[in-house]
Structure formats: C-alpha cells, structure tokens
PAZAPA-4460 file (N, C-alpha, C; in steps of 0.05 Angstrom, whole numbers, plus 32768, in hexadecimal, padded with zeros to 4 digits):
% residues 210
    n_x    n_y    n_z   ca_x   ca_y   ca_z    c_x    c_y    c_z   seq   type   mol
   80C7   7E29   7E16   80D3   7E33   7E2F   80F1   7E39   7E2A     1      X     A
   80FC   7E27   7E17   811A   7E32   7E16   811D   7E4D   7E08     2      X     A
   8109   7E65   7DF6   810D   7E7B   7DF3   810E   7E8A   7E0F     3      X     A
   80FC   7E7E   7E1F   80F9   7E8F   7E3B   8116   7E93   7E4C     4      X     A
   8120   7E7B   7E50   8136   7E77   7E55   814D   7E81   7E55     5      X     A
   8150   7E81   7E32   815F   7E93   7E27   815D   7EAF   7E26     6      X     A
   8149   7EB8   7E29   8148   7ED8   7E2D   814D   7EE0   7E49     7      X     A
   813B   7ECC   7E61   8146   7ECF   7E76   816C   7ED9   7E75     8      X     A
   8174   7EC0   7E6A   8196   7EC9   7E6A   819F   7EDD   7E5F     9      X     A
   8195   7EEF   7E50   8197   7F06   7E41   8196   7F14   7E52    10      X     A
   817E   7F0F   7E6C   8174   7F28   7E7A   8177   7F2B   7E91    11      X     A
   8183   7F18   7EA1   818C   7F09   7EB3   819A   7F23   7EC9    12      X     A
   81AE   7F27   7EC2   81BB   7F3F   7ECA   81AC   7F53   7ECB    13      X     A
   819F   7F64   7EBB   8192   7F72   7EC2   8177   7F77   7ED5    14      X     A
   816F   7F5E   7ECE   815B   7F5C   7EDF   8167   7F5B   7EFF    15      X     A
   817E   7F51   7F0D   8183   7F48   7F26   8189   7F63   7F2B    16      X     A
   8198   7F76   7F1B   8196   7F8E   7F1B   817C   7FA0   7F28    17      X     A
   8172   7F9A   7F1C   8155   7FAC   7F2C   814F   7F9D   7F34    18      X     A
   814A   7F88   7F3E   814A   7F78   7F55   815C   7F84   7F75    19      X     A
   8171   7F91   7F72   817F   7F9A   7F8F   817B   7FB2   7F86    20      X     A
   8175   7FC5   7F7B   816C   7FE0   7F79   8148   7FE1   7F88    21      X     A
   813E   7FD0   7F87   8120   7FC8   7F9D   812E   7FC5   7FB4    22      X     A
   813B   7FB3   7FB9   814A   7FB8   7FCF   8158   7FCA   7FDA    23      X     A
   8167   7FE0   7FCB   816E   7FF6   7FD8   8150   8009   7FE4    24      X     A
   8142   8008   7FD1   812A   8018   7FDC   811F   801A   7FF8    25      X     A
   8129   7FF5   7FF8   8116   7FEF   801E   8122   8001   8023    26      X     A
   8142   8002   801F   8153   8013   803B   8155   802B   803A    27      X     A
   8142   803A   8025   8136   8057   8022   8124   8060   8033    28      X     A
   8122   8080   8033   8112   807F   804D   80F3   8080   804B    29      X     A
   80E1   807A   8058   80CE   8077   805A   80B5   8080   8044    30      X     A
   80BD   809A   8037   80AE   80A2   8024   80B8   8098   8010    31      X     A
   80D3   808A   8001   80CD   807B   7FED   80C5   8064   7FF3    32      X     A
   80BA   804F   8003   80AF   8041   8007   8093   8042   8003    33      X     A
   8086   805C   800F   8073   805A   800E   8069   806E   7FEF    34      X     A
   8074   806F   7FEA   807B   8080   7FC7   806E   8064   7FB8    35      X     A
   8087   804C   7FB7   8080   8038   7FA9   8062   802B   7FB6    36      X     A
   805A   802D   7FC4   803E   801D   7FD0   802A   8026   7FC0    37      X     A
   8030   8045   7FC0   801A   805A   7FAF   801E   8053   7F93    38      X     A
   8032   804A   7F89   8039   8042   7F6A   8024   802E   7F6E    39      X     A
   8024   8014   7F77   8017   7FF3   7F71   8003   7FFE   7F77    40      X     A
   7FEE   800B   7F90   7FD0   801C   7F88   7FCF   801A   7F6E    41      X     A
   7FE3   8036   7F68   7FD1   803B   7F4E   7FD8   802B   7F32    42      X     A
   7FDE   801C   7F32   7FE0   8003   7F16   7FCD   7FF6   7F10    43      X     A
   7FBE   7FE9   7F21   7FA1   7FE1   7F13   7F99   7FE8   7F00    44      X     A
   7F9F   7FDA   7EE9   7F8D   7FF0   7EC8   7FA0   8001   7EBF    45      X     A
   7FB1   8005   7ECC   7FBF   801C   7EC1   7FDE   8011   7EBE    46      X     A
   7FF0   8029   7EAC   8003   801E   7EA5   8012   8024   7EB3    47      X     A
   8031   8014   7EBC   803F   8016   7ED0   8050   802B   7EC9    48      X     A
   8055   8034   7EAF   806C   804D   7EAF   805D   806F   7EB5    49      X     A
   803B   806E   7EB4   8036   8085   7EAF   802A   8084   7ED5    50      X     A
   8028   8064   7EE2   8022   8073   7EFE   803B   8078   7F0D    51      X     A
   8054   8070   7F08   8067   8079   7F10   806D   8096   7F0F    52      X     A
   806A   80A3   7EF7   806D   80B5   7EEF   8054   80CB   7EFF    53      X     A
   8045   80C1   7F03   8028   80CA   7F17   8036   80D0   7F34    54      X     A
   8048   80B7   7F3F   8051   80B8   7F5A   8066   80D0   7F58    55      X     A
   8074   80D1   7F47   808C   80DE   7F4B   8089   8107   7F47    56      X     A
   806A   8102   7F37   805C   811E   7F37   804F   8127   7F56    57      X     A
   8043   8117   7F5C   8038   8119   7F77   8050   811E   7F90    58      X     A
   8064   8113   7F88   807B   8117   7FA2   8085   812C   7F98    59      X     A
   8093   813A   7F81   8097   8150   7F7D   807F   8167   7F87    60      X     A
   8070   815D   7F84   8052   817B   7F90   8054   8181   7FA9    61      X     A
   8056   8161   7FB6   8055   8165   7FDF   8036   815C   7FDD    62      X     A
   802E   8159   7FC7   8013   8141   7FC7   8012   812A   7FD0    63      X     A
   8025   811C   7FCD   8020   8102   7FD3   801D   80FE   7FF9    64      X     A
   802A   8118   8003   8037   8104   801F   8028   811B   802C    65      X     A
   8013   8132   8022   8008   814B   8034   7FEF   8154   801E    66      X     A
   7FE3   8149   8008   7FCA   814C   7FF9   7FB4   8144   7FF5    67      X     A
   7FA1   814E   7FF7   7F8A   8147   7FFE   7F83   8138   7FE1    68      X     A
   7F66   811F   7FED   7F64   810D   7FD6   7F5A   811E   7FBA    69      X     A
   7F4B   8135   7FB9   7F39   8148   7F9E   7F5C   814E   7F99    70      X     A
   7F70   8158   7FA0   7F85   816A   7F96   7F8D   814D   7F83    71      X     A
   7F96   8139   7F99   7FA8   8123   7F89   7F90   811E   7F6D    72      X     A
   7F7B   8113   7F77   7F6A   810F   7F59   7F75   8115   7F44    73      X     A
   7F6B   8137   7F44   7F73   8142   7F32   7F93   8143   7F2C    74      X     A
   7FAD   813D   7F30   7FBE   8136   7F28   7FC6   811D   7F18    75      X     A
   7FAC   80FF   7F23   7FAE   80EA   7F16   7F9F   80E6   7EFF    76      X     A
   7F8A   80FE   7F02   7F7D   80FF   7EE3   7F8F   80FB   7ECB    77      X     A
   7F85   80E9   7EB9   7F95   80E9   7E9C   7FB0   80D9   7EA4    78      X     A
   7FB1   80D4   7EB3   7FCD   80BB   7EBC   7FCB   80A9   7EC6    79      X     A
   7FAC   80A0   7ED5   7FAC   8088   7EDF   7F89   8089   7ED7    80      X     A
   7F83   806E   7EDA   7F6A   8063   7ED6   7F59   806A   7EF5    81      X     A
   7F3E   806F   7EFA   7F2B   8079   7F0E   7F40   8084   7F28    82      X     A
   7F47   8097   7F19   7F5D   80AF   7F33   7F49   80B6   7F42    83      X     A
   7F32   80BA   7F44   7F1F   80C3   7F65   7F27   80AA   7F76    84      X     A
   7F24   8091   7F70   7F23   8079   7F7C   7F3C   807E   7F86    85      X     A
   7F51   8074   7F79   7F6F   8072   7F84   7F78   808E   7F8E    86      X     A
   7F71   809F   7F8C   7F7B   80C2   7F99   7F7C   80B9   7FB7    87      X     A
   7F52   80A8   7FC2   7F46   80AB   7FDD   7F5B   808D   7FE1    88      X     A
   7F61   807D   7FD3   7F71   8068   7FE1   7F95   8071   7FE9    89      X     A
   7F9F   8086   7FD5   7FB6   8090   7FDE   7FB8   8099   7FFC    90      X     A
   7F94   80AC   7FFE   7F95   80BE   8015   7F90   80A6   802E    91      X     A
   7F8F   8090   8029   7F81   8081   803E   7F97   806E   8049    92      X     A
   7FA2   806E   8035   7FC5   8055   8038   7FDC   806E   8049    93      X     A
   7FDB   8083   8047   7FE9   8095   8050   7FDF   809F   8066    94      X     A
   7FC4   8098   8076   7FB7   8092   808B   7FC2   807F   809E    95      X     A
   7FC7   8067   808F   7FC5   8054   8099   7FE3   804A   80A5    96      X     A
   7FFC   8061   809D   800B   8055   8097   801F   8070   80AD    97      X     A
   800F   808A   80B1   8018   8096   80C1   8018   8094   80DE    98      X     A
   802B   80A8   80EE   8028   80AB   8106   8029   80C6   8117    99      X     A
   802F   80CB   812A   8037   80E4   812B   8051   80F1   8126   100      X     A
   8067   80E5   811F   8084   80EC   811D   8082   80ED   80F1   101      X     A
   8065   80EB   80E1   8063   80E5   80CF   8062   80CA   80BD   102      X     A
   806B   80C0   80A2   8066   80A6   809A   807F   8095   80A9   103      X     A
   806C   807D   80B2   807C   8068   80C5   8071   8048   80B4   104      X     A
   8078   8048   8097   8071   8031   8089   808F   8016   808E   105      X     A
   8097   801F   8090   80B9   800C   808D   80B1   7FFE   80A1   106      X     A
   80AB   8005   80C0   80B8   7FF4   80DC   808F   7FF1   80DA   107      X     A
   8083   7FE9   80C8   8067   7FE0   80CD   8067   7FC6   80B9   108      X     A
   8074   7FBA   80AE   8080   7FA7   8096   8088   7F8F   80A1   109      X     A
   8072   7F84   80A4   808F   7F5E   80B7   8092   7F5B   80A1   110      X     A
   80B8   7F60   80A1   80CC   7F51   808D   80D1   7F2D   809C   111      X     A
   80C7   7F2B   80B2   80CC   7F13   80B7   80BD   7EFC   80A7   112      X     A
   809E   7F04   80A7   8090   7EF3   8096   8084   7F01   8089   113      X     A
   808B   7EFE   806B   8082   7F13   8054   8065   7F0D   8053   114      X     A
   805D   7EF2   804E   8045   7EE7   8045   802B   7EF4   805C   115      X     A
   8032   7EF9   806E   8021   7F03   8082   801B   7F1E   8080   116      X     A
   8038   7F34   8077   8039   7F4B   8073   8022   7F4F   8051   117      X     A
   8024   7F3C   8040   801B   7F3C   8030   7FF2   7F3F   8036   118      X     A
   7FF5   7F2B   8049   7FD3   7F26   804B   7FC4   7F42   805D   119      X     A
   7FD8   7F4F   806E   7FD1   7F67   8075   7FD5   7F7F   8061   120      X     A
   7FDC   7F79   8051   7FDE   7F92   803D   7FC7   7F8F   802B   121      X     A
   7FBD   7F72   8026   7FA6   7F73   8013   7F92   7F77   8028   122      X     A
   7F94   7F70   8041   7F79   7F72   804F   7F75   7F92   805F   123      X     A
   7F8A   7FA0   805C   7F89   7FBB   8069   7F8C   7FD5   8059   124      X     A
   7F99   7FCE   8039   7FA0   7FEC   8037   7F8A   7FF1   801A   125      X     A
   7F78   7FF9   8021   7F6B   7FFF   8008   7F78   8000   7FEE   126      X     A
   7F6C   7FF6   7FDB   7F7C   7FF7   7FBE   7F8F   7FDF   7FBD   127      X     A
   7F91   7FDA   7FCF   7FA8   7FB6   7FCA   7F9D   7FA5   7FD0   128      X     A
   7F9E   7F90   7FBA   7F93   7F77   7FB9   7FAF   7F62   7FBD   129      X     A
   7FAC   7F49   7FBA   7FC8   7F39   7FB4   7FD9   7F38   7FA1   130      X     A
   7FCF   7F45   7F8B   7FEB   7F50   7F70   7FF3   7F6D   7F84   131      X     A
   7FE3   7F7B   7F85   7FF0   7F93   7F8D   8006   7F9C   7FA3   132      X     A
   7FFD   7F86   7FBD   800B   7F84   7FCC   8026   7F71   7FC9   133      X     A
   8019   7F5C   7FBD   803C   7F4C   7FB7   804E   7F62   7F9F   134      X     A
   8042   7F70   7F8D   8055   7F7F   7F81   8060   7F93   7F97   135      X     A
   8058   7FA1   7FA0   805F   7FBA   7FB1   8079   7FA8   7FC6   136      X     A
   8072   7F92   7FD2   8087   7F8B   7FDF   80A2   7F84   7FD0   137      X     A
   8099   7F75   7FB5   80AD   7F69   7FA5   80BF   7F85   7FA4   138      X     A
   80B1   7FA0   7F9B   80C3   7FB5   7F93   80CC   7FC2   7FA2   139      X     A
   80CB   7FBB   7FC3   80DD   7FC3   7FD9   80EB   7FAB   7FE1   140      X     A
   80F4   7F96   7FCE   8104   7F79   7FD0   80F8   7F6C   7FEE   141      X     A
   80DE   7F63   7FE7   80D8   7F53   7FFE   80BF   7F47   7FEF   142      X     A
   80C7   7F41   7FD4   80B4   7F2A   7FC8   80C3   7F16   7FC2   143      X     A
   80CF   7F06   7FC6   80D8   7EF1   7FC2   80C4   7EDB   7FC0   144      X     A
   80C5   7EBE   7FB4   80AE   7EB3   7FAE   8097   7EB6   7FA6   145      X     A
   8096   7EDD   7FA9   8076   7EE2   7FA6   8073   7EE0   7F80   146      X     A
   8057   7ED5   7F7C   804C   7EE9   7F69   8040   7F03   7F64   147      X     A
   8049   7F0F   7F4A   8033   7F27   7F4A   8020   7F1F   7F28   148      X     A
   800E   7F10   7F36   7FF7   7F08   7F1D   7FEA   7F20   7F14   149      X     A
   7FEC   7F23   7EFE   7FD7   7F32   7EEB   7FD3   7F27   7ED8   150      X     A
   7FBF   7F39   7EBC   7FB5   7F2A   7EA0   7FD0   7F25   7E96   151      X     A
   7FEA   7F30   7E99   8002   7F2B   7E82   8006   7F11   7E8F   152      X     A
   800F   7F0E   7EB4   801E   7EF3   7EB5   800C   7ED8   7EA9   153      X     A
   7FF2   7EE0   7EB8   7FD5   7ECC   7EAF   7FDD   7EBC   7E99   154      X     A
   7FE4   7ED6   7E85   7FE1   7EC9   7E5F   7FFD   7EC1   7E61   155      X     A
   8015   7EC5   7E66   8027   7EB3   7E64   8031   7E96   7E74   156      X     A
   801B   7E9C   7E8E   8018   7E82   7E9A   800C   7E6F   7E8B   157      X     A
   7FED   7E7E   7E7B   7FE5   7E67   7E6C   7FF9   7E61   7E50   158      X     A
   8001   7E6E   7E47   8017   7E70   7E34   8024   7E4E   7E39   159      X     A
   8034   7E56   7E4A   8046   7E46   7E53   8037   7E24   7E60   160      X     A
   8021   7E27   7E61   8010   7E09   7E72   8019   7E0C   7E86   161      X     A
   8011   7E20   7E9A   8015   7E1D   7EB9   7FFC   7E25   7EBF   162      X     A
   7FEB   7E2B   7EB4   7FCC   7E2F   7EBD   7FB6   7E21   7EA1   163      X     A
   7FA1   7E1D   7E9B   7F99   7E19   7E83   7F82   7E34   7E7B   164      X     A
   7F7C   7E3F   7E91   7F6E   7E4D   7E8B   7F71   7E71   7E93   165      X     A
   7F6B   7E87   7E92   7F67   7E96   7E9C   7F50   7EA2   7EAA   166      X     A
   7F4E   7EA1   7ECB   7F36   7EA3   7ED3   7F2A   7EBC   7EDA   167      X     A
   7F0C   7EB7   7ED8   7F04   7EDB   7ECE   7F0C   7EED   7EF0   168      X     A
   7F07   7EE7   7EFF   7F11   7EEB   7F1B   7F27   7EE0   7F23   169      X     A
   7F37   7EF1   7F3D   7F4E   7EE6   7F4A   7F43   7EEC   7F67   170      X     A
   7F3E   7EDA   7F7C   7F34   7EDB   7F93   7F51   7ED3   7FA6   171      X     A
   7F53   7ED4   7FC4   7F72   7EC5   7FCF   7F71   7EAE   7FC1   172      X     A
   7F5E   7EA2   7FC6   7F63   7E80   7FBD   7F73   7E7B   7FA5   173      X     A
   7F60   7E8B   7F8E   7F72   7E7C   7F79   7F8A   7E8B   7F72   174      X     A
   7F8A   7EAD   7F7C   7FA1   7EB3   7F78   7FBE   7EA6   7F84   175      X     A
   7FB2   7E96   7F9F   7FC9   7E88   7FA8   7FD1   7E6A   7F9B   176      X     A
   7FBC   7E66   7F8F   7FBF   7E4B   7F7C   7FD0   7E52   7F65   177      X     A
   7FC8   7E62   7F5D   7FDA   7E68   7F40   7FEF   7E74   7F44   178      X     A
   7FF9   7E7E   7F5D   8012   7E83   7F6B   8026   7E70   7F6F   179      X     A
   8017   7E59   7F75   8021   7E43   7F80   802D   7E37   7F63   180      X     A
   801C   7E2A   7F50   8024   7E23   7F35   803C   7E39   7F20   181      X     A
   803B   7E58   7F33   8050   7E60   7F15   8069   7E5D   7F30   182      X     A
   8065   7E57   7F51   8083   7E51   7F5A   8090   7E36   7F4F   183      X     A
   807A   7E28   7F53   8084   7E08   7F3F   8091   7E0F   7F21   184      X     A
   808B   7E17   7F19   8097   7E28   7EFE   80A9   7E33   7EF8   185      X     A
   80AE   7E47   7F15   80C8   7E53   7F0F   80DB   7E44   7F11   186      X     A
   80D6   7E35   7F25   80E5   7E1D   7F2B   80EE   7E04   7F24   187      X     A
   80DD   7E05   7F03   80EA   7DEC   7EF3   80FF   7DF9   7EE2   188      X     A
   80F5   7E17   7EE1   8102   7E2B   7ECE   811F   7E31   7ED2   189      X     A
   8121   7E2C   7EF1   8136   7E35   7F01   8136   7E5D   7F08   190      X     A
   8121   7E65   7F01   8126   7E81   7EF2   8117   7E92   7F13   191      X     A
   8117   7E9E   7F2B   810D   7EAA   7F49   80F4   7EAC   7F36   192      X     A
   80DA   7EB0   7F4E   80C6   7EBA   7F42   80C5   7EDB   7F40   193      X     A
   80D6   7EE3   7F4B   80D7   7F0A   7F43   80E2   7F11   7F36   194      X     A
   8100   7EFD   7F28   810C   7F01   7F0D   80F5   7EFB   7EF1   195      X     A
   80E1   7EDF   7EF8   80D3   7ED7   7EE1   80BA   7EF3   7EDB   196      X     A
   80B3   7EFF   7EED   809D   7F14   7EF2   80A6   7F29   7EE4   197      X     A
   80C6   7F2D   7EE1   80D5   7F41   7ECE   80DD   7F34   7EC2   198      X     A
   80DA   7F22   7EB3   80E1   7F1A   7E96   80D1   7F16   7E91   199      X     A
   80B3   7F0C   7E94   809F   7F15   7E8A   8091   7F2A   7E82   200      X     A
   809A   7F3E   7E93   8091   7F59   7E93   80A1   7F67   7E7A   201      X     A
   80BB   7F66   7E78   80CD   7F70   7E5D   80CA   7F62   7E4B   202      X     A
   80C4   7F43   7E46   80C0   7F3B   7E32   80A8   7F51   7E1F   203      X     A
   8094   7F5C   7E31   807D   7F63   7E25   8086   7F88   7E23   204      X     A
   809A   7F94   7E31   8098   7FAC   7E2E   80AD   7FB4   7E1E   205      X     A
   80C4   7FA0   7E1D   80DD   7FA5   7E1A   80F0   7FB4   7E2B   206      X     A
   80E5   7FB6   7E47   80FE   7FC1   7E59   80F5   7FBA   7E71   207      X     A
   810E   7FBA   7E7F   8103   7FA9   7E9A   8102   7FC4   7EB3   208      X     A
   80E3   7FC3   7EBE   80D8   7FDD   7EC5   80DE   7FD7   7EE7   209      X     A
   80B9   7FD2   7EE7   80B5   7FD1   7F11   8095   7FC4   7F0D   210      X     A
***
C-alpha cells in the first residue's frame, strides 16, 4: 500500500483537478450533462476513450439530442460494443429526460440525496446499472463516497485484501457491500473514494481520464 500512496502523492493534484472540472460540467447546460450520461451508457465492454469520442461524434451530427436509434447505431458501429442495444437506450434516456421546452436533466437530479438519485437512475434509465450510474454522477461531481465497481477496481480491491474474491455477478446487495469495504479503505488510506477510482484507473492507463 505504501506504492499506492505514493503515487497517489504524485497524482494528487491532478487528479483534484479533474475532480472540479466534473464539477464545472454540473453548471453546464443541460446537454453536457446529458452528453456525459450517454458516455457511462455506453462503457459497458467498451473502452472509455473511444465512447467518449462516440459522444462527441454524435453531438457534432445533432444525433445525439434529434436521431433516431438505426441513424445513431450506425454511428456507434466499430466504437462501442452491441451499438443496436445502447443506440435504443440513448433514444430512451433522452425520452426520459425530456420535456416540452426540450432536455430538462439538471433540475430532475436530487443533489440533496445522491444515494436516492442514484437508485432512480439504476431503476429508470435503461442501460444504467449501479457502476454506471454512480460513475455518470461522480463525472458531474456528485459522487462523493460513491463507488464505481468494475473488473479493474474488483482486481485491485482483491489486490489490495479488501475483498478475497471476485464475484461472477454484481447484484445491489453485493455491489453495496463491496462499496461499503473499498469506503473503509479509502479511509484507512486517507485517499476520497473518487480520487482512489482515479488512481486506480491511471495507474492502469497511465492518464487520468473520466
């Protein structure tokens, strides 16, 4: 743990850095918000620099926020993993999220209690489960304490003996169990759990992303 540590301090700064750059986003208007929602969709399986790069093609077209799900498809072909699936979940989150004055995602968000905002996002917006949704909030700075579990944190949780195993499923239960054990963690570490989520994350890519 003291390499961890130490790199943490290496990375420290930068990381808190994009840490209030998520936070400028909240106070962006509504379509980068819901820009980044469409990013955590499409990550499942796929890699985070080429679905970013997917979002930012789609908002350049006028796809993302006025295209039908066959058009988007075919734009996520070859950039993201089962693009029919996530195209009809883009078209369905952007459903879900309009009104008549257009996208009204910001003032639909209890910033009061995240954890709640969280369980409505896994239970309402197709394509988000509890990684997806605690990331998407973390990257509009409203993950604090959250985890975002996947296979990388899994293997460095077991890495580290904060889990012993890796389990073949993540259901609420145990995703909130093993939530619970890497906040105990961060916390012996001294290190937020959304700073350790990016030093984990750069340890493995070498740059600290989203």
């Amino acid at each position: 743990m003291k390499t961890l540590i130490s790199e943490y301090k290496e990375k420290k700064r930068q990381i808190k850095k994009r840490l209030k750059e998520f936070e400028a986003l909240r106070k962006a208007g509504d379509e980068a918000v819901f820009s980044e929602l469409c990013f955590c969709i499409l990550t499942p399986q796929a890699k985070a620099v080429y679905c970013n790069k997917a979002v930012e093609d789609l908002r350049r077209s006028g796809l993302l926020l006025k295209g039908r799900s066959n058009a988007i498809s075919k734009r996520l072909k070859g950039q993201v993993r089962f693009h029919n699936n996530k195209a009809a979940y883009l078209v369905a989150a952007r459903k879900a999220f309009k009104d008549g004055k257009g996208l009204n995602i910001k003032n639909k968000l209890n910033t009061v209690d995240i954890l709640k905002t969280r369980d409505w996002l896994a239970g309402n917006i197709k394509g988000l489960g509890y990684k997806e949704a605690s990331h998407f909030l973390r990257n509009i700075g409203l993950g604090k304490g959250m985890a975002i579990i996947d296979r990388h944190i899994l293997k460095n949780l077991r890495k580290y003996g904060v889990i012993r195993k890796i389990p073949a499923s993540i259901g609420k239960k145990t995703y909130l169990a093993i939530e619970d054990k890497m906040k105990r963690f961060s916390g012996r570490l001294d290190i937020p759990m959304e700073e350790l989520d990016l030093l984990f994350w750069s340890s493995r890519t070498g740059f600290i992303f989203k």
